[in-house]
N, CA, C and O atoms as a GROMACS GRO file, in nm:
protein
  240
    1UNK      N    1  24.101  14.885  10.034
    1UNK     CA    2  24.011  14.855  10.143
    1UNK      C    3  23.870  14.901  10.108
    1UNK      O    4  23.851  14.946   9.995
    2UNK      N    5  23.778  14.895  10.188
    2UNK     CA    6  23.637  14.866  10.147
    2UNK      C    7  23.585  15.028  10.258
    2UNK      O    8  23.470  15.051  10.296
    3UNK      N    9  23.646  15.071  10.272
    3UNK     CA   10  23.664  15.211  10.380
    3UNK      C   11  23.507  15.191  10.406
    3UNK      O   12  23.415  15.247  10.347
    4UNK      N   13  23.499  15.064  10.548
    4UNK     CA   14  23.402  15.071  10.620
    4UNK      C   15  23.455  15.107  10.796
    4UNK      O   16  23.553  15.101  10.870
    5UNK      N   17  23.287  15.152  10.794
    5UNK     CA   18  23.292  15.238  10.936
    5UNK      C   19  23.344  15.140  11.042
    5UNK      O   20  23.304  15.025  11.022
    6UNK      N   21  23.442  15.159  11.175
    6UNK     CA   22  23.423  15.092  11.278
    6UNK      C   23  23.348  15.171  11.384
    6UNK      O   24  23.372  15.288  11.413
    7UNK      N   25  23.261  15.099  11.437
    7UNK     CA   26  23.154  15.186  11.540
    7UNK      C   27  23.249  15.212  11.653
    7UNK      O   28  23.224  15.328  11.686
    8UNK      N   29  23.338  15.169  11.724
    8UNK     CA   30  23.412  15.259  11.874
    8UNK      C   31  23.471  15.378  11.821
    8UNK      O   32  23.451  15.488  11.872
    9UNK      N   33  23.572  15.352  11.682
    9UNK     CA   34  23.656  15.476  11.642
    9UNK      C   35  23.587  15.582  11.585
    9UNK      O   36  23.589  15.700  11.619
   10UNK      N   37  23.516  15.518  11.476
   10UNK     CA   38  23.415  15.606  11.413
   10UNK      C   39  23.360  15.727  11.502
   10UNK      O   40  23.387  15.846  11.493
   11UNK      N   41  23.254  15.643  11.612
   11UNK     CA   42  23.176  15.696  11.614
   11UNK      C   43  23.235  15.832  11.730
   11UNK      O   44  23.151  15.921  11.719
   12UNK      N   45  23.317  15.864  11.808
   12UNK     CA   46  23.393  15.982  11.855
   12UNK      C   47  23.382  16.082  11.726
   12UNK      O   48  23.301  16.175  11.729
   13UNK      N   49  23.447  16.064  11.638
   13UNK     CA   50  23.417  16.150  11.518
   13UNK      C   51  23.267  16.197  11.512
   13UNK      O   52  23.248  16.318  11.524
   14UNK      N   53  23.159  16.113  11.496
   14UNK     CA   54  23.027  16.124  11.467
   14UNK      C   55  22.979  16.224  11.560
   14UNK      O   56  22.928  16.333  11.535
   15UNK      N   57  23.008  16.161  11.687
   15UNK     CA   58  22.962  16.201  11.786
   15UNK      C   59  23.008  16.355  11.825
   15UNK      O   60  22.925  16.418  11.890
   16UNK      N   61  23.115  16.411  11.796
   16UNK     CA   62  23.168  16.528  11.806
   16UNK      C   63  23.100  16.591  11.689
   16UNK      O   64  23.070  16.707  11.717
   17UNK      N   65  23.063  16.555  11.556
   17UNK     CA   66  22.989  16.613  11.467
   17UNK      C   67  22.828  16.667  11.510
   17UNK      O   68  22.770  16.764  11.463
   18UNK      N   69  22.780  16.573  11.613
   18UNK     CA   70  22.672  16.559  11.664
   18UNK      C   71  22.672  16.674  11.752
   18UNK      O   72  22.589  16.761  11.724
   19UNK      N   73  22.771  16.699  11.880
   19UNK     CA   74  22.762  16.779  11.952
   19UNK      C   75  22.774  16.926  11.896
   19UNK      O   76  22.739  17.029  11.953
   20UNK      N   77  22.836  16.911  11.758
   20UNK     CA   78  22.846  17.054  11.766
   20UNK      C   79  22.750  17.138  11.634
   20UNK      O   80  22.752  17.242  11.568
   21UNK      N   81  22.671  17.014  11.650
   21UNK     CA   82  22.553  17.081  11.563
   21UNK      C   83  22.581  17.055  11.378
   21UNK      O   84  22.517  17.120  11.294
   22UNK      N   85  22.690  16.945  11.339
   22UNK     CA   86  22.713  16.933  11.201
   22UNK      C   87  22.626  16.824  11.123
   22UNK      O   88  22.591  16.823  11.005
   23UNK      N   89  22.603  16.737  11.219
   23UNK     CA   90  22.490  16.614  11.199
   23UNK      C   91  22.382  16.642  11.302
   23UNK      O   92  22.408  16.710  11.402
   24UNK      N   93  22.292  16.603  11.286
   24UNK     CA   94  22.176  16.593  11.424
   24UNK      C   95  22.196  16.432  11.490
   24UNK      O   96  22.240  16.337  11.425
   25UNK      N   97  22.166  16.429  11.592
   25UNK     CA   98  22.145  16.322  11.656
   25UNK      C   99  22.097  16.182  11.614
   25UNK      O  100  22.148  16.074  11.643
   26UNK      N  101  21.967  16.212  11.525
   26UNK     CA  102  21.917  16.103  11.488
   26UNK      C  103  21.987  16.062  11.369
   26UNK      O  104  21.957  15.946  11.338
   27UNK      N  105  22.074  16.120  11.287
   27UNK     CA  106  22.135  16.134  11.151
   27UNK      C  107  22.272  16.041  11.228
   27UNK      O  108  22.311  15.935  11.177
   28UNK      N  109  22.319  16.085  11.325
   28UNK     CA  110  22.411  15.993  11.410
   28UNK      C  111  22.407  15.835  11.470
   28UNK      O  112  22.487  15.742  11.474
   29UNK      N  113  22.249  15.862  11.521
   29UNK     CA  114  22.212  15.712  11.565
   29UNK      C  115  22.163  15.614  11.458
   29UNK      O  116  22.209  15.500  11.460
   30UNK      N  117  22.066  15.651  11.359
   30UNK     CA  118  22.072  15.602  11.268
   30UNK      C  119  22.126  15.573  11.119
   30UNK      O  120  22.088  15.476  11.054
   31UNK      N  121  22.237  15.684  11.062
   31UNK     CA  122  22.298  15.709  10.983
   31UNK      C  123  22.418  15.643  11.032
   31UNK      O  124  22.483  15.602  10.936
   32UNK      N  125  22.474  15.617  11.144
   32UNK     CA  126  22.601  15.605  11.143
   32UNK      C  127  22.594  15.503  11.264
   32UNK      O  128  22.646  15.400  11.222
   33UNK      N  129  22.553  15.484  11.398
   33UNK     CA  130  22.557  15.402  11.533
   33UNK      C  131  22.525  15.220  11.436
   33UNK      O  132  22.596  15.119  11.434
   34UNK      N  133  22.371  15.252  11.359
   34UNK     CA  134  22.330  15.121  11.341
   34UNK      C  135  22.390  15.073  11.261
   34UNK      O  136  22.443  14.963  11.277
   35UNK      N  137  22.396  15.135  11.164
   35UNK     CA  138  22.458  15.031  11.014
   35UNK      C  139  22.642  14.991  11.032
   35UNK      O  140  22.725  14.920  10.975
   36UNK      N  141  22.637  15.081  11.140
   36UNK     CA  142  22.803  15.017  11.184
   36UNK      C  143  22.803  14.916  11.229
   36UNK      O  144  22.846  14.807  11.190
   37UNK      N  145  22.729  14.965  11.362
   37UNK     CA  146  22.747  14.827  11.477
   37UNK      C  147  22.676  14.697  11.404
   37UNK      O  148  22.729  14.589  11.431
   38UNK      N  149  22.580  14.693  11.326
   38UNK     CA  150  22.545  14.586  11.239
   38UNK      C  151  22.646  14.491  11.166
   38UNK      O  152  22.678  14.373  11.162
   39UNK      N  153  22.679  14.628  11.102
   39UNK     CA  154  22.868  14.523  11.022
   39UNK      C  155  22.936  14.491  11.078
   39UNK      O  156  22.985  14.381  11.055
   40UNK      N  157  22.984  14.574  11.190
   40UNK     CA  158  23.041  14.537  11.297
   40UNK      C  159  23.038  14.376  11.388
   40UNK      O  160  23.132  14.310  11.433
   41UNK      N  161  22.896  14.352  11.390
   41UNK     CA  162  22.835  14.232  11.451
   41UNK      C  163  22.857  14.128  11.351
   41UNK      O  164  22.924  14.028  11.377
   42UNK      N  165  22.791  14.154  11.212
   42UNK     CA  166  22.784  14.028  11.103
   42UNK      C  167  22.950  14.044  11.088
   42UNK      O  168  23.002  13.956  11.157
   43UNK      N  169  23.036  14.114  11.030
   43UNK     CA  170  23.195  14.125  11.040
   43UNK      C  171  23.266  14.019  11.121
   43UNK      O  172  23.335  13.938  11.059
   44UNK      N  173  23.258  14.010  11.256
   44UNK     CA  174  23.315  13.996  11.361
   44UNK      C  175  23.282  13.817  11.379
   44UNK      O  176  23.362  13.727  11.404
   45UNK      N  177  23.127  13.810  11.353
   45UNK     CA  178  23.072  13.669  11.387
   45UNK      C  179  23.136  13.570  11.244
   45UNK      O  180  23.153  13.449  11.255
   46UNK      N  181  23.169  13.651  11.106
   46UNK     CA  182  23.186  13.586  11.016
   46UNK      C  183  23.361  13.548  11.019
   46UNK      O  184  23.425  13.459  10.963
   47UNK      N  185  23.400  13.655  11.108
   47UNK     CA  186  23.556  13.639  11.142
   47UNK      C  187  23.600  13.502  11.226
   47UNK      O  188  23.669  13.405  11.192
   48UNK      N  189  23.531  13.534  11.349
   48UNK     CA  190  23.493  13.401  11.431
   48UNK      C  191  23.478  13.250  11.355
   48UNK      O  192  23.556  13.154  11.351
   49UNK      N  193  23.344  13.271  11.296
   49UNK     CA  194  23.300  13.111  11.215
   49UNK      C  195  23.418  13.067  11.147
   49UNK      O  196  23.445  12.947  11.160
   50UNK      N  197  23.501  13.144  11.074
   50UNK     CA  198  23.597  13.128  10.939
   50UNK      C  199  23.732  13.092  11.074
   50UNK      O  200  23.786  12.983  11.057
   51UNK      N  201  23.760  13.135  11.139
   51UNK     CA  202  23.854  13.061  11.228
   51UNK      C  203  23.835  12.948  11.278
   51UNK      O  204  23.894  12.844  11.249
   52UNK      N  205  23.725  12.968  11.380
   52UNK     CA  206  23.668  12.835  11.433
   52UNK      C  207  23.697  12.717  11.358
   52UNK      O  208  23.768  12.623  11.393
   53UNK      N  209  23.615  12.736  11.219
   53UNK     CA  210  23.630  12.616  11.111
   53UNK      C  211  23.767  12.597  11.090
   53UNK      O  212  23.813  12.488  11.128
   54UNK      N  213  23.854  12.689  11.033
   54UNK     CA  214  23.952  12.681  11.002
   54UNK      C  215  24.079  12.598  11.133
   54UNK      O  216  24.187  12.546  11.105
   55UNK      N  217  24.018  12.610  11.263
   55UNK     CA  218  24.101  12.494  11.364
   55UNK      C  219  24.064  12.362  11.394
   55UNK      O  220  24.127  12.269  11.446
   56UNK      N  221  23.891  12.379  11.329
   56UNK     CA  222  23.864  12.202  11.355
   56UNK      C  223  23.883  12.131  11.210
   56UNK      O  224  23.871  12.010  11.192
   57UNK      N  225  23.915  12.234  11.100
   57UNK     CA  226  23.932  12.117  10.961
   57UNK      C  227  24.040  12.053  10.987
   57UNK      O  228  24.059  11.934  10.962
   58UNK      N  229  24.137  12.145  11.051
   58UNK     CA  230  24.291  12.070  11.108
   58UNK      C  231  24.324  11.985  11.169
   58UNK      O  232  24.438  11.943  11.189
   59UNK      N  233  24.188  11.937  11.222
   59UNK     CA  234  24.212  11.844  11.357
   59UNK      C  235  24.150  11.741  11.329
   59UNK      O  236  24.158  11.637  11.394
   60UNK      N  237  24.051  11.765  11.183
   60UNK     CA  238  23.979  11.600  11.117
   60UNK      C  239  24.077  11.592  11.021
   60UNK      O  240  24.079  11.497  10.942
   0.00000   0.00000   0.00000
């Protein structure tokens, strides 16, 4: 596997790192919130397209 972050599970981890003073906040929001939820977004939309296509090639 490509051991990328998922931002809901992940970030409990992060976020408990955050509270207790092991990361700072901004090291959280930007080290870890954005570049997740980003992959997360492009991930998810490229999951989508590749299905989508994959039910209308079936149907031409």
């Amino acid at each position: 596997m490509a051991n990328l972050a998922q931002v809901i599970a992940g970030s409990t981890e992060v976020a408990f790192a955050a509270i207790v003073g092991a990361v700072t906040w901004s090291e959280y929001a930007v080290g870890f919130i954005l570049p997740a939820l980003l992959g997360n977004i492009i991930g998810g939309v490229m999951f989508v397209a590749v299905l989508n296509h994959a039910h209308v090639e079936q149907e031409l």
